[in-house]
N, C-alpha and C positions, 0 to 999 in steps of 0.2 A: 434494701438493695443499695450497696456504697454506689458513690458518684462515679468513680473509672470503670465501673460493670455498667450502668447505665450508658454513658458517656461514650465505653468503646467501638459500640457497632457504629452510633453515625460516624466516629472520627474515619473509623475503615473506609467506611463508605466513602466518605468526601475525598481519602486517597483516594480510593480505586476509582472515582470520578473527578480527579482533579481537571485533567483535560477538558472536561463536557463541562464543568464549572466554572471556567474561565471564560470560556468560548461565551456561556452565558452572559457572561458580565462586558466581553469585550461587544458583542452583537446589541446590546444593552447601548450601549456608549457610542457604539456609531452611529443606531439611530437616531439620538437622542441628539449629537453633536453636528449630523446632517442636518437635523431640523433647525436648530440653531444659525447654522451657517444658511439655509436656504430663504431663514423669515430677514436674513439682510437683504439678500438680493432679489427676493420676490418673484422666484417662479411663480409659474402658471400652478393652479394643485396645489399650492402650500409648499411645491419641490417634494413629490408626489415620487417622483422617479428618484431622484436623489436619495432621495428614504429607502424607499424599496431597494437601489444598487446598494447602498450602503449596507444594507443588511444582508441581500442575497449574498453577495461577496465576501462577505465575511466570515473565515471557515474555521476550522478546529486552528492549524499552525498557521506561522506568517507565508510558507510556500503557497499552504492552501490559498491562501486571500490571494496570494502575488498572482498566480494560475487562475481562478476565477476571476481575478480584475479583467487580467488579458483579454481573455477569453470573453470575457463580455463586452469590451471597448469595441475588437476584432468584430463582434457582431454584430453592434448599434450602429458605429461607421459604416459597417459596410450597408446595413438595411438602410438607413438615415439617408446616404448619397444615394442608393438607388431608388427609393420612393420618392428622395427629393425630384432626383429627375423626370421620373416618371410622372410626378405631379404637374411638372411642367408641360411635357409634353405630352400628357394626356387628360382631356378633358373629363372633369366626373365632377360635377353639378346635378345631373338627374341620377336617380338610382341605377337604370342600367349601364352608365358612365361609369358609376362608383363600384358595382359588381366588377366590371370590364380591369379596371385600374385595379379592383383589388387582388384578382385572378390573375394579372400579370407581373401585382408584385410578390403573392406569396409563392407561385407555381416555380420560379428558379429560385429564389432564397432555400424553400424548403429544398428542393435540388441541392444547392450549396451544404447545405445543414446537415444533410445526409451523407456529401463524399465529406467535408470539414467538421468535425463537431464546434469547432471554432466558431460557426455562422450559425449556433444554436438558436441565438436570440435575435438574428436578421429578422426575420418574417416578423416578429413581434415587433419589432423598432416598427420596420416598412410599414404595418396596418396605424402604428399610432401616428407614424408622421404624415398621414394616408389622411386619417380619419378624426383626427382629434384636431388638429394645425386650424381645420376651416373651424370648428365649432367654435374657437376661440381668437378667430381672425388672423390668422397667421397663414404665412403662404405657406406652400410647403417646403421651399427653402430655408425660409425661416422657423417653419418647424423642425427642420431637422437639422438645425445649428445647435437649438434650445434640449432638444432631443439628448443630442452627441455633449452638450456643456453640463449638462445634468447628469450623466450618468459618469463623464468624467470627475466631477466631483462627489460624487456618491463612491464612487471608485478610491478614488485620493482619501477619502474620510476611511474608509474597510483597512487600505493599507497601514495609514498612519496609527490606526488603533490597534489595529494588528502587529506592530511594530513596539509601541507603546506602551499601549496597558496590559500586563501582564501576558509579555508573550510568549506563545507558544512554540518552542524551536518543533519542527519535522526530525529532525535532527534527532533529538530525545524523546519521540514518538515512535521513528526508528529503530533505536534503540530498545525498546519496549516489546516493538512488535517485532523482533530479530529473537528478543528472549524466548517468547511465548511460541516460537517454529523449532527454537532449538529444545525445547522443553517437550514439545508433541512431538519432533522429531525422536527423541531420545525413548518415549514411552511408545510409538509405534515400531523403531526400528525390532526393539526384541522380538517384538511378534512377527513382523516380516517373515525374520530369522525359523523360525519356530515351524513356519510352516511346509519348510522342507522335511519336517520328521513327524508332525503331525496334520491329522485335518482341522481346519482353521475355520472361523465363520465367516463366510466372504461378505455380511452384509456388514459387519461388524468390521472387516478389514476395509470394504470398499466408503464406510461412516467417515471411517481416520483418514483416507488417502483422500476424501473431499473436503473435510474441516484442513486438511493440510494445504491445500492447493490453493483454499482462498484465501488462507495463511499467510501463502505468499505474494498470494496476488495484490494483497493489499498491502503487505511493504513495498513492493515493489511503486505501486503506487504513493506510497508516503516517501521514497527516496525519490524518484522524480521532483516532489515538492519539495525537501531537501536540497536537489542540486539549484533546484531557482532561489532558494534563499542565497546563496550564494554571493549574489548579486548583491544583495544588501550589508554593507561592509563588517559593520559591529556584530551580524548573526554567522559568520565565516564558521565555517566546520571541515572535519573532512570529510572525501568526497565518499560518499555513501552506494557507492555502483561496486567497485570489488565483492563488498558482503553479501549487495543484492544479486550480482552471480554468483557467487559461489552458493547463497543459499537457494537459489534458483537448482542448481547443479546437484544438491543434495537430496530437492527434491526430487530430479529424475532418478537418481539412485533409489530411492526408497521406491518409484512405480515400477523399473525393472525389476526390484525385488520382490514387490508383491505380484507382479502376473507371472513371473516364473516358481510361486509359492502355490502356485494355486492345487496342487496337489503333492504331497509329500513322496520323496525320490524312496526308492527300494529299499525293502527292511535292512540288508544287511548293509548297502551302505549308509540309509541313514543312522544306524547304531555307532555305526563309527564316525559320521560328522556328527551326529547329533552335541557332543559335549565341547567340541569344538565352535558351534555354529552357537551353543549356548554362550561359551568363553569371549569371543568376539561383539555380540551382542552386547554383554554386560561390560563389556571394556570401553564399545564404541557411544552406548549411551551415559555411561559415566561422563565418559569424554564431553558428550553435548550438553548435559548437565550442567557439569564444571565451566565450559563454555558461556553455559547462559552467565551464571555467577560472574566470570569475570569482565560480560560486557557492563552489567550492572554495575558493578564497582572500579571500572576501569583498571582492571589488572592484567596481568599477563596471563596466554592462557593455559594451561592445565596441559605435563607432559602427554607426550601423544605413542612413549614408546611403548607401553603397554597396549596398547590398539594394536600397532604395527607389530609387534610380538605374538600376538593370538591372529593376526591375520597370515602370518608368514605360521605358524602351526599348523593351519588350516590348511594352505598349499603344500604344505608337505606331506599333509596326509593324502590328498584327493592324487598327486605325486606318489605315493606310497600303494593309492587304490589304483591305480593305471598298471605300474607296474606289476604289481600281482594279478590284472587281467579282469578283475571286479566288474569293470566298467564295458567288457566289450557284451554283457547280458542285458546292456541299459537298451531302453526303447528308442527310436529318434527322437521322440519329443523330452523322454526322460536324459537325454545327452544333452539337448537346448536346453533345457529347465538347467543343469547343472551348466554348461555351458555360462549361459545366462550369471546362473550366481556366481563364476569365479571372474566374469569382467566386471558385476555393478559393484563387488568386494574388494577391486583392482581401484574402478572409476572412485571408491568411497575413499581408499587410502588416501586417494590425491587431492579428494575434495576437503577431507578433513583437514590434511596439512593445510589447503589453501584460509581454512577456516580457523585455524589455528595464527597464522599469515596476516589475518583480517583484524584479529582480536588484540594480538600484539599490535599492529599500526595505530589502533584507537586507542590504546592503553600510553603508546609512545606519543602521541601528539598532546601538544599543550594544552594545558587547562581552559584557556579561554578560546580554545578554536576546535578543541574534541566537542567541547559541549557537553563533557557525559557527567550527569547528573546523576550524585552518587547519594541521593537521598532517596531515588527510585525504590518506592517499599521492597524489602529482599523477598518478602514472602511469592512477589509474580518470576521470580526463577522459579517456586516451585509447580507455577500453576498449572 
């Protein structure tokens, strides 16, 4: 067995993990660089806390880290100042002192923690500036200085490696996972389509409209961290919220389509949509296809008249079935059903343009502020 037949699955591999390999290396380096920096100044623990934020905080992209820093600064201050106070003014020297004080500070933090996710880590600050501060002689105002200076620093380590050593834009994580919606969009839409002229598996439909939806839910969540890099000058990009609506919008289309699919419309009119409703399908997933490809490559994107040609087909027949009277045999729900499909096939026109819209803007912004990384293996258009 030559050396490139051996050789080529791990290389795949280490693409299609390049992100999780990074991360590795950068979560590597902040511990390692916290520990460092904590054996100068001699926390309590070895800088025990500084360790630990440095690494919890440190995520897949540099938004992620930015977003988890926050988020856990927002939560130590806040827990740190109110155990501090509470320490003060509440005596917990004997244990039922200590239960007392500690019921008082985890009972609203968790409160807070549940309307804020922000206050995730209050309760946990509160108990250790609570509970640790005496065992190591520290009051607990000066525990929760120590507290809040440690995890600032552990924080500050996550970022600046995240910034650093090889980093990860959101950005081009985005990009990725934009592909991989337009790619399962494109391979669900046909079937959508399909099941106005046939019966269709709805566990097998209801499989795709779930894998789609966390699809999006998760760009959606990786453009959030996107827009906080923002902030950081040299990682500037465009603003990644147009895409993330309109692919949000696409998705509602494709869930109109499939509950109004759920049973196929009347023999003779679906004979005569049926080659139409096939036409449209094959135009519009082309279209997403093509789509994916050019976010990959930062091109422009792929004409859209051929969509919009099989879609105006299409109303002119359903126009042509009205006319000749086709349609006053339809059932109520068989007129929603078709109803149904000729707005989300309206709502798709507009979304595609606007995705069309989206793909040009990225295509048209500069190199060092699109961010789009044209080494992105081509093979994840196809996945």
């Amino acid at each position: 067995m030559d050396n490139p037949t051996v050789w080529r699955p791990v290389r795949d591999w280490v693409r299609a993990h390049r992100a999780q390999l990074r991360f590795c290396l950068r979560t590597t380096v902040a511990g390692l660089v916290a520990l460092a920096i904590t054996d100068v100044f001699a926390f309590p623990f070895h800088g025990l806390w500084t360790i630990l934020t440095a690494i919890v905080v440190t995520q897949v992209s540099i938004g992620g880290s930015l977003r988890a820093t926050i988020e856990y600064m927002i939560g130590t201050i806040g827990g740190a100042i109110y155990a501090a106070a509470l320490g003060v003014l509440v005596p917990h020297t004997t244990a039922a002192q200590q239960a007392l004080a500690l019921a008082l500070a985890i009972a609203p933090l968790a409160l807070a923690a549940a309307v804020n996710p922000s206050f995730r880590v209050a309760p946990f600050s509160a108990v250790l500036v609570l509970l640790l501060g005496a065992d190591i002689g520290e009051s607990p105002i000066q525990a929760a200085v120590t507290r809040v200076l440690e995890v600032a620093l552990g924080g500050g380590v996550a970022v600046a490696v995240s910034v650093l050593v090889l980093p990860e834009r959101a950005h081009r994580l985005g990009l990725e996972a934009a592909v991989r919606i337009l790619n399962h969009m494109a391979d669900v839409l046909p079937k959508l389509l399909s099941g106005f002229t046939q019966n269709l598996d709805a566990a097998e439909i209801r499989r795709l409209q779930d894998d789609l939806g966390r699809l999006v839910t998760g760009f959606q969540e990786i453009t959030a961290e996107a827009r906080r890099e923002r902030v950081v000058p040299f990682t500037r990009a465009p603003d990644p919220a147009p895409l993330s609506r309109t692919l949000l919008r696409l998705r509602h289309d494709l869930v109109i389509l499939g509950r109004a699919a759920a049973a196929p419309l009347p023999g003779a009119i679906a004979q005569r949509l049926a080659p139409l409703l096939t036409h449209v399908g094959e135009g519009a997933s082309a279209f997403l296809f093509a789509s994916a490809i050019a976010l990959t490559q930062g091109r422009p994107p792929p004409p859209l008249e051929p969509v919009a040609a099989a879609l105006q087909a299409y109303v002119s027949e359903v126009a042509a079935l009205r006319s000749e009277g086709l349609t006053r045999a339809l059932s109520t729900d068989e007129l929603e059903r078709l109803f149904a499909l000729g707005f989300a096939l309206e709502q798709l026109r507009h979304d595609l343009s606007d995705l069309a819209r989206c793909v040009r803007e990225l295509a048209e912004a500069p190199a060092e502020e699109a961010g789009h990384e044209r080494d992105i293996d081509h093979k994840q258009s196809h996945e």
